[in-house]
Legacy VTK file of the C-alpha trace (Angstrom):
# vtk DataFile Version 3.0
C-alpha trace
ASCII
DATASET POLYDATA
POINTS 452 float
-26.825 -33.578 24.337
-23.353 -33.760 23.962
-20.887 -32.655 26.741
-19.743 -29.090 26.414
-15.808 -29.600 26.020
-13.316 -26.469 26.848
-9.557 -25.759 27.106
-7.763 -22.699 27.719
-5.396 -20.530 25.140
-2.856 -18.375 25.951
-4.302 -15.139 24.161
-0.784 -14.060 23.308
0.985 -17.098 22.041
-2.189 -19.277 21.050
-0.727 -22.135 23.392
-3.029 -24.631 24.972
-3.477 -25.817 28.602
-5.468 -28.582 30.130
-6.282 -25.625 33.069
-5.854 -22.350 33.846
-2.911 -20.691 35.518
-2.109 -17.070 35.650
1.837 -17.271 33.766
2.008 -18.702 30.347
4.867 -21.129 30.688
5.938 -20.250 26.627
5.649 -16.383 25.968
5.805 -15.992 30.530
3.179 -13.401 29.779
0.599 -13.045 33.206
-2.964 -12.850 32.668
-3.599 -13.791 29.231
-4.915 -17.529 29.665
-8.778 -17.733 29.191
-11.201 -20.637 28.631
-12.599 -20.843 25.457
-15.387 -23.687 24.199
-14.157 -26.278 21.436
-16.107 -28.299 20.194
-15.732 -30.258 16.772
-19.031 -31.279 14.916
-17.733 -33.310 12.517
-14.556 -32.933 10.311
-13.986 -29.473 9.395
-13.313 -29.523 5.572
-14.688 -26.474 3.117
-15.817 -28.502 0.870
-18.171 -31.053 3.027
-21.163 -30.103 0.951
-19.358 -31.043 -1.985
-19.068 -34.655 -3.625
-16.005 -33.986 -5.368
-13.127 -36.011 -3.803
-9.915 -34.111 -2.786
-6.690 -34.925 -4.783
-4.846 -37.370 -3.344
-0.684 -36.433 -2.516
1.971 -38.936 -3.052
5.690 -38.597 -2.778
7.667 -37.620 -5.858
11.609 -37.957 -5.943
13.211 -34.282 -5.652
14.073 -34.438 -9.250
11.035 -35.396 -10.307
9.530 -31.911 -9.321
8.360 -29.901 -11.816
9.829 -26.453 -11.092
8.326 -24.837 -13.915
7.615 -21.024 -12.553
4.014 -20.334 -11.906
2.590 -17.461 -13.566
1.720 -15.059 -10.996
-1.929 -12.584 -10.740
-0.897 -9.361 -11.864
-2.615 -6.538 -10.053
-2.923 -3.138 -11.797
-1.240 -1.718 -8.457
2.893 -2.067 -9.383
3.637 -0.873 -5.567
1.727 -4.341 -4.723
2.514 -6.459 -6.992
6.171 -5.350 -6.290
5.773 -5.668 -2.386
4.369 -8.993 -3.503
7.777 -10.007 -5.462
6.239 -9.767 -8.836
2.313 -10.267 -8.430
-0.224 -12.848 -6.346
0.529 -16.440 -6.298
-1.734 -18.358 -6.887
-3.200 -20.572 -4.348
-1.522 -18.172 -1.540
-2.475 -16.988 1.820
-1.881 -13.397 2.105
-2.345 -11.601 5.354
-2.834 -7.729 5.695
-2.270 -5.810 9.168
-2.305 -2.230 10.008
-4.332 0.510 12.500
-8.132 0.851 12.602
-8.635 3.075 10.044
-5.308 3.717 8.008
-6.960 2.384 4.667
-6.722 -1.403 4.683
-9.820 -2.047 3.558
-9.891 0.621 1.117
-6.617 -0.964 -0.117
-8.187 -4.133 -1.085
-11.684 -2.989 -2.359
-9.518 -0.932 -4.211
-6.906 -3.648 -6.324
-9.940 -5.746 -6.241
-12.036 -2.992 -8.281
-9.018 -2.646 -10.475
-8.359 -6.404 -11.039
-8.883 -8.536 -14.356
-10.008 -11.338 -12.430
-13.452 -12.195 -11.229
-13.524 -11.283 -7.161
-15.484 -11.890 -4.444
-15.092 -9.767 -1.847
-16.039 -10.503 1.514
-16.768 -8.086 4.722
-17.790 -8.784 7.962
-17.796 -5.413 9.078
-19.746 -3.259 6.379
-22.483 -3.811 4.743
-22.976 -4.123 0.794
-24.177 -0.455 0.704
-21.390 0.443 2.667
-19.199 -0.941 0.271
-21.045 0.328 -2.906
-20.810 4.166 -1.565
-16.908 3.425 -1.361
-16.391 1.714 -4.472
-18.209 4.365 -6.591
-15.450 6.720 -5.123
-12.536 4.599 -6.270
-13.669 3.218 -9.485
-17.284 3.650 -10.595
-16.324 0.983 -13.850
-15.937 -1.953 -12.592
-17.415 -5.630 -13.394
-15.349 -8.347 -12.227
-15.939 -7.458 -8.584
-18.767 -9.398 -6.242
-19.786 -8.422 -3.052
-20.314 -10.354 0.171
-21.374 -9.427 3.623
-21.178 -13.119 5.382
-19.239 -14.310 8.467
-20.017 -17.754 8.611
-17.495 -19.568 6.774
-19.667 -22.659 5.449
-22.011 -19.667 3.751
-19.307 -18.223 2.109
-17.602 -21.430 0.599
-21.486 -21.928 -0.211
-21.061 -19.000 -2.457
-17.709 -19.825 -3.681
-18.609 -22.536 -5.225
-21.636 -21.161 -7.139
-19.821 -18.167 -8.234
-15.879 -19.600 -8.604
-14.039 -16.663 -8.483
-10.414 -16.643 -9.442
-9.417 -14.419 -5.916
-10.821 -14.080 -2.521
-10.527 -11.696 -0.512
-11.717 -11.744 3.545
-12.110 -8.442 5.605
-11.294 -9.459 8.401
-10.670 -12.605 9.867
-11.214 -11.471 13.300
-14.779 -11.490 12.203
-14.796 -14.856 10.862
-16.708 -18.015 12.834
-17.196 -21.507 11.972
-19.237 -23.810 12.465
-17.177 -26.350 14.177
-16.217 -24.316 17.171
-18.500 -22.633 19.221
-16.394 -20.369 20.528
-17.104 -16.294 19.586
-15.882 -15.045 16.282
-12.026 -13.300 17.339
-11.184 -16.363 19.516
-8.169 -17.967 19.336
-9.979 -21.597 18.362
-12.034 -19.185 15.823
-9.546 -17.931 13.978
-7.079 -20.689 13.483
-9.975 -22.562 12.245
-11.425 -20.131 9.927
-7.584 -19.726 8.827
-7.253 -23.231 8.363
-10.145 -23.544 6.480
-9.557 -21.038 4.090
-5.652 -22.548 3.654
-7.531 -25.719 2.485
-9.840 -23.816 0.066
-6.406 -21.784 -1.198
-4.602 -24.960 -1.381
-6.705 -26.991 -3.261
-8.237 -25.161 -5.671
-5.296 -23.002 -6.489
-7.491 -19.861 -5.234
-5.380 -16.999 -3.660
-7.238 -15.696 -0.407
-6.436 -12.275 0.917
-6.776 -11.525 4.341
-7.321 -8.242 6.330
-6.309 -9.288 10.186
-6.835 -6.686 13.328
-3.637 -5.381 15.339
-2.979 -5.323 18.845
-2.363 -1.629 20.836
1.225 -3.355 20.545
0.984 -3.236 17.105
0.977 -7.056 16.419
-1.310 -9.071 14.701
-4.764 -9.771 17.041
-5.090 -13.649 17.584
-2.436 -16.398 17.917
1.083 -16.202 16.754
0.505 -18.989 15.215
-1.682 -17.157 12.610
1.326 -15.197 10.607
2.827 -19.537 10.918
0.008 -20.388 8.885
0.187 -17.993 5.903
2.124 -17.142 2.970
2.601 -13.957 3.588
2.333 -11.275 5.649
1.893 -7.772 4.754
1.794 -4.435 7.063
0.305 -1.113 6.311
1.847 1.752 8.447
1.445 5.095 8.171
0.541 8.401 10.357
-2.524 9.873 10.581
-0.796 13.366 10.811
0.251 12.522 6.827
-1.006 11.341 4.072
1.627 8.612 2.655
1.046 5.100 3.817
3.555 2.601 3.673
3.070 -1.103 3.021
5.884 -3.511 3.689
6.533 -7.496 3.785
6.758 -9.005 7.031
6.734 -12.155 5.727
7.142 -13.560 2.271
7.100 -17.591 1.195
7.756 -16.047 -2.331
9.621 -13.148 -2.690
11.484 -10.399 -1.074
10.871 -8.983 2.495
12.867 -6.165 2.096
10.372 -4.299 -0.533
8.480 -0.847 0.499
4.833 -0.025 -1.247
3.997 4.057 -0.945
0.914 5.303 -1.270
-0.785 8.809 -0.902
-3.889 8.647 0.626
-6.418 10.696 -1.499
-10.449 11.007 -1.305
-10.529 8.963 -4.258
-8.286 6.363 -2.755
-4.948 5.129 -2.501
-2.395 6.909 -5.161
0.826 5.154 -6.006
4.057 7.036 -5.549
6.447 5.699 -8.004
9.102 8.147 -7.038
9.258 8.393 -3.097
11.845 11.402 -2.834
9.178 13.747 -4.076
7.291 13.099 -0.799
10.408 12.401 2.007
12.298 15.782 0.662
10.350 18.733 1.848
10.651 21.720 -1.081
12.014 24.626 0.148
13.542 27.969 -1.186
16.460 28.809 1.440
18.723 26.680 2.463
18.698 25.946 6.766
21.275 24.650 8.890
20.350 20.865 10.420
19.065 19.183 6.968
21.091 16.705 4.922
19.954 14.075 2.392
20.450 10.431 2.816
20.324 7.982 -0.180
18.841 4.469 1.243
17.912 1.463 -0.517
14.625 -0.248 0.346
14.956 -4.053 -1.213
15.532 -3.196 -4.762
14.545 0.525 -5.069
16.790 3.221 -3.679
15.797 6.681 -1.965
15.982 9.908 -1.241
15.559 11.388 2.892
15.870 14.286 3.729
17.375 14.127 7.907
16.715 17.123 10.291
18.892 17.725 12.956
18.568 20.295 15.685
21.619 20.959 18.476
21.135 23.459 21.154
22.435 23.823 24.767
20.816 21.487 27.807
18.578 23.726 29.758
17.761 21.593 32.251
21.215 20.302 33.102
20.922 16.735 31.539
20.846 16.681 27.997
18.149 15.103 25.991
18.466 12.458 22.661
15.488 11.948 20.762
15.188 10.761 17.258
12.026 10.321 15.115
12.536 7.460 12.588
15.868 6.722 13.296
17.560 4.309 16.144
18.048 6.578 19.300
20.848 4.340 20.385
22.704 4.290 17.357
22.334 8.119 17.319
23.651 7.785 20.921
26.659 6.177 19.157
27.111 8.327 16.359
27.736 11.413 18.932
30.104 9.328 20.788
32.135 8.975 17.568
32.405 12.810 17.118
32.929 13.882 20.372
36.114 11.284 20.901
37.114 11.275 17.016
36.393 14.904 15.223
36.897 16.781 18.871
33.003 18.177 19.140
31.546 18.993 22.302
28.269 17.229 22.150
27.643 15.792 25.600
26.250 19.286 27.151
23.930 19.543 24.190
20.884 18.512 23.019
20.108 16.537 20.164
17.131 16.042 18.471
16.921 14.110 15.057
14.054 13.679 12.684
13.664 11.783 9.422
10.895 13.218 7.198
8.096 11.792 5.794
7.280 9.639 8.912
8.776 6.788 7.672
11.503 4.766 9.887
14.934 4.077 8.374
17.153 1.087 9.609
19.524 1.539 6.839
23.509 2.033 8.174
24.074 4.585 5.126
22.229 7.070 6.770
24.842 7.296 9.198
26.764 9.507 7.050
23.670 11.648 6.624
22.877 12.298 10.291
26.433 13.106 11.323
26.222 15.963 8.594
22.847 16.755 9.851
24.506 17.235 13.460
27.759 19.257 12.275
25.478 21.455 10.308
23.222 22.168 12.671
26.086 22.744 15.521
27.697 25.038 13.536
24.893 26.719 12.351
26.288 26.009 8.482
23.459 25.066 5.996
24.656 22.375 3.753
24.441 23.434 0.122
21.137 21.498 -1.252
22.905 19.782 -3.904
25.037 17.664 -1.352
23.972 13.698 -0.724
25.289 11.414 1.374
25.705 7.459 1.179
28.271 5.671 4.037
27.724 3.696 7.062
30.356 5.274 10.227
32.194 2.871 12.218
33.217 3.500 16.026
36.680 4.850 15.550
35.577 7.036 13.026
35.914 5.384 9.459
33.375 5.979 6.936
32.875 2.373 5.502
31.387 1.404 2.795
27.965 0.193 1.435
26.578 -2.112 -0.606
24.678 -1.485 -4.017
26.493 2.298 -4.138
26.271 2.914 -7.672
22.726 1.888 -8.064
22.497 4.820 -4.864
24.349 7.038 -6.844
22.954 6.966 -10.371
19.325 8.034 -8.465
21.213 11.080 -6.889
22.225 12.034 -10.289
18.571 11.565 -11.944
17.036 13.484 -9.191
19.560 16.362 -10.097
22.295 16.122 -7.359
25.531 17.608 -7.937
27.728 15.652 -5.334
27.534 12.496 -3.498
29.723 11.908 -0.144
30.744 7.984 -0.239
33.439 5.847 1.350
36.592 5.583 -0.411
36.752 1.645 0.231
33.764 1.661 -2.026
34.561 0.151 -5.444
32.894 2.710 -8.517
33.376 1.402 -11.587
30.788 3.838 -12.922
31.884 6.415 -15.590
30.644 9.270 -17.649
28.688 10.909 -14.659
27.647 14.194 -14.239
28.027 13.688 -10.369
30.831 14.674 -8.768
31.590 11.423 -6.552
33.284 12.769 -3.433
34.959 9.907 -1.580
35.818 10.370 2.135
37.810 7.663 4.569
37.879 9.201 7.826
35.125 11.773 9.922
37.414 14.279 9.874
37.426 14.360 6.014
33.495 15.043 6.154
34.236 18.233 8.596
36.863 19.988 6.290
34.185 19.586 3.388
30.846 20.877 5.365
31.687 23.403 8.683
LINES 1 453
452 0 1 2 3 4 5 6 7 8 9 10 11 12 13 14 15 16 17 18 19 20 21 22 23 24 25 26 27 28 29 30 31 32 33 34 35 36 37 38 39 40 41 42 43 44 45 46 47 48 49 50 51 52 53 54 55 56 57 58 59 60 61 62 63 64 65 66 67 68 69 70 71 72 73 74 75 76 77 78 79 80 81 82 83 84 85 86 87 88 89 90 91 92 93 94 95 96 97 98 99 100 101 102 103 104 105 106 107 108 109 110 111 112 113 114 115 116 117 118 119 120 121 122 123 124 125 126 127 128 129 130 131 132 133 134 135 136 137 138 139 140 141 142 143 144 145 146 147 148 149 150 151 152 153 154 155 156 157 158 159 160 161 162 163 164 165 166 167 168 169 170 171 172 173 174 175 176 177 178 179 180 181 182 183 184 185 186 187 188 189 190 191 192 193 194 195 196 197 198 199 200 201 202 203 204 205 206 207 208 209 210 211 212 213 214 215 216 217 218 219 220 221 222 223 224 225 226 227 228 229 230 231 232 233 234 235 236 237 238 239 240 241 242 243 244 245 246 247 248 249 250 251 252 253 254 255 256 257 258 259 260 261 262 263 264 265 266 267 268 269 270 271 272 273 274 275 276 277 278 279 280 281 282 283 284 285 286 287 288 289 290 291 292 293 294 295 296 297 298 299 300 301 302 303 304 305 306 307 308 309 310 311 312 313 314 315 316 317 318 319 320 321 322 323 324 325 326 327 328 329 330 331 332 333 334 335 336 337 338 339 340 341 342 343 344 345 346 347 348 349 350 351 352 353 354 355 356 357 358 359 360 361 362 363 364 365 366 367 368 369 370 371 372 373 374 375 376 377 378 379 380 381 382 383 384 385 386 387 388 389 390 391 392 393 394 395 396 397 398 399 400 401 402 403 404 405 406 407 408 409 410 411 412 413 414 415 416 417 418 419 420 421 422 423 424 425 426 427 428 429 430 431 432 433 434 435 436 437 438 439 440 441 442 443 444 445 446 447 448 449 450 451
């Protein structure tokens, strides 16, 4: 019997040490080394039960490469395949992350139902009945979908290669073992083998593989870092529980944009698309109220509407409190700085409290514009008339500066029925024949005569 040979990983950082010690020398987290078994059979390769050789790689001049683009796996789901950057590669690694329970899974079962490709989907974690019950909820016609409950990886590239489907998709790889290691399934040495070994697979037989991965109480991907290293790309699903819209984003992306945003509406029939976002991050209301003023952001290519709440009252308690929901408390910090030394507004014995709606968080700068109008109107106990946008970022001594991509922010003011837009006059418009009144402002002061 062969000698049982272990090492010790870093749980945080996936780094390896001959022994254990109680600081990890790369991430200097304490406490996270533990001794795991490795042990390596024989040469892990998917296809070992196979006699078909691999392809064989040689170097090609850089102008010899065909760049020809490769036509990419078009989902019926346009928020993915946009999030995506126009559809699944094929051959890719994708990785999905989010909460226990905030509809991953449900998310893939439900663009694999939907797909025009055959699928085989794989879960460790239900069983095919499990999945049957949730799948007649989605989409009760559907043909191109097979079902796997497996966790052993050499099983399931077993059944890959008597079935050959055209995607693969793997829920979760936390789940995952091989073979080859005989550490637990959710080890570090588990899961960058089971990830290797599916990169392989992807790689070689031009196969995309989806992955659903496990998240941290930090909110970071469970296993080694090196895991979001290894793939393509890496997706996130947020979301609330408190609401109903779920929002999936690109961490990571080998082939396309990271800045793109996916909204969905969780429904008991599944995910719904949301093709126009400001119907769900503008609450409807009849009167107008003092505090609320609408941003127009840009997520990658698609601009939107916000709605930002503001609330100003006196300090009971003697120190005053900042606390913003969705927005960056110390740029909000900022932003009151600016008008209490440059518009004259006594802020500092007040509280502030700032919300953007929706539950979505907003790094955009041409907000800024939004939440100091938010703040005015709620000190001064003015409602802002409900036709009134805003689009400018707000400098420190007080400038309203401009923003990129302002007409493509302004034309979706004027579809969704807006009457005026606030913008920086160092903005260049070229736009004409609008029904929107453009409104351009230089300085904070401007904003105040137009608003209090």
């Amino acid at each position: 019997m062969a000698k049982v040979k272990t090492t010790f990983y870093c749980q945080n950082c996936g780094t390896q040490f001959a022994k254990w010690q109680g600081q990890c020398t790369a991430c200097k987290q304490w406490n996270t080394i533990v001794e795991e078994i490795i042990q390596k059979q024989e040469k892990s390769d998917w296809k070992s039960t196979s006699s078909t050789s691999k392809r064989a790689s040689k170097p090609l001049k850089i102008d010899e490469i065909d760049t020809a683009k490769e036509a990419r796996m078009l989902t019926l789901d346009s928020e993915f395949n946009r999030v995506l950057g126009g559809g699944i590669v094929p051959g890719s690694l994708t990785l999905l992350g989010g909460e226990p329970g905030i509809g991953k899974s449900t998310l893939l079962l439900q663009i694999s139902l939907n797909l025009q490709y055959k699928t085989l989907y794989v879960s460790g974690e239900e069983s095919q009945k499990q999945i049957k019950m949730r799948a007649e909820r989605i989409n009760p016609n559907h043909n191109n979908c097979y079902i796997l409950t497996e966790t052993k990886t050499q099983n399931i590239f077993k059944q890959v290669e008597v079935l050959e489907p055209e995607i693969v998709i793997i829920d979760s790889i936390q789940t995952l073992h091989s073979d080859y290691i005989e550490s637990s399934a959710g080890s570090i040495s588990q899961v960058k083998e089971c990830t290797s070994e599916l990169i392989k697979f992807a790689k070689e037989t031009s196969t995309p593989v989806l992955l659903i991965g496990h998240i941290t109480k930090d909110g970071n991907i469970a296993g080694p870092k090196i895991l979001e290293h290894m793939v393509d790309t890496v997706l996130q699903f947020e979301g609330d529980r408190n609401y109903v819209f779920r929002i999936l984003r690109a961490h990571k992306n080998r082939f396309g944009s990271t800045n793109e945003l996916g909204i969905y509406e969780m429904q008991g029939s599944g995910l719904r698309e949301v093709s126009n976002p400001s119907e769900i991050l503008i609450s409807k209301k009849d009167e107008e109220l003092s505090g609320n003023a609408v941003a127009v952001t840009l997520e990658g290519m698609r601009p939107l509407l916000i709605e930002v709440q503001a609330l100003v009252s006196s300090a009971v308690y003697g120190t005053p409190q900042r606390s913003a929901t969705g927005f960056n408390a110390k740029r909000l910090n900022m932003l009151l700085a600016v008008l209490e030394k440059r518009a004259g507004f006594r802020l500092g014995a007040k509280d502030v409290f700032l919300n953007i709606t929706g539950g979505i968080t907003v790094d955009d700068p041409a907000i800024d514009l939004a939440v100091v109008a938010s703040i005015l109107s709620s000190n001064e106990d003015v409602a802002l008339p409900k036709d009134y946008c805003f689009a400018a970022e707000v400098g420190l001594s007080g400038e309203i500066r401009p923003v990129q991509r302002v007409e493509q922010r302004i034309l979706e003011a004027e579809k969704l029925g807006y009457s005026t837009i606030f913008v920086s006059k160092y903005n260049k418009i070229a736009l004409r024949n609008t029904t929107i009144k453009i409104q351009l402002v230089s300085k904070i002061e401007d904003l105040v005569r137009y608003i209090v």
